[in-house]
N, C-alpha and C positions, 0 to 999 in steps of 0.2 A: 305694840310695835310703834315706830316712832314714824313722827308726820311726815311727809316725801318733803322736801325745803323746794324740789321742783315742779310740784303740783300747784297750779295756779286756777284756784277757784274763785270763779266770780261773785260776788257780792253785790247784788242787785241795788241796795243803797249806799255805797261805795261813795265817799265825797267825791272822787275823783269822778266818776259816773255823772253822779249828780250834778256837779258843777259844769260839764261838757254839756250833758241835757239844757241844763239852763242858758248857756251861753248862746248853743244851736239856734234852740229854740228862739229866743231872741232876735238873733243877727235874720234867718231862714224867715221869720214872720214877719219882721221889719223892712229886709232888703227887698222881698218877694210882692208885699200890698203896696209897699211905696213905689213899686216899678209897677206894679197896676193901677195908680194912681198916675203913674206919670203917664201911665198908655190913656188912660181917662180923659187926661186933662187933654193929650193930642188931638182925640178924635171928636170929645165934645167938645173943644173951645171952653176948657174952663179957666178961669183967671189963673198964673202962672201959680205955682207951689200950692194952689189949695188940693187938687188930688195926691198930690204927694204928700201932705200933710196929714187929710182925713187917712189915706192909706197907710200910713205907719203907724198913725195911732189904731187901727182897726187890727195893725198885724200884729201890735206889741200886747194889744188885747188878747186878741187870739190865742198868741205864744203863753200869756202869762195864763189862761184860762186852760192851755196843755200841761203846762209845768205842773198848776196845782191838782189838777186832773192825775197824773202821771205818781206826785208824792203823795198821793190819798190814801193808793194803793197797797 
């Protein structure tokens, strides 16, 4: 029998997938440490952009430590 053309199966490593993952991931562990880096720097007094620096580079860490976690798989 021939394949339904309206049947939409997903494909777990789908670029399109992939590329959304990656991007998420990214933007979500960057915008998310750097805003707790900004809350950091308010309540300790720390010099202006350092928590927001250490915190994006800790989320972009993170993010990238999920990504290659996630295409292991």
């Amino acid at each position: 029998m021939a394949d339904d053309p309206h049947s939409h199966k997903s494909d777990e490593h789908s670029s399109e997938g992939v590329a959304g993952a990656v991007v998420g991931y990214l933007l979500a562990g960057i915008l998310v440490w750097g805003g707790l880096g900004w809350l950091a720097e308010r309540f300790l007094g720390l010099p202006a952009g350092i928590g927001v620096a250490v915190g994006m580079m800790l989320g972009a860490a993170g993010a990238i430590y999920l990504i290659m976690k996630r295409l292991s798989a």
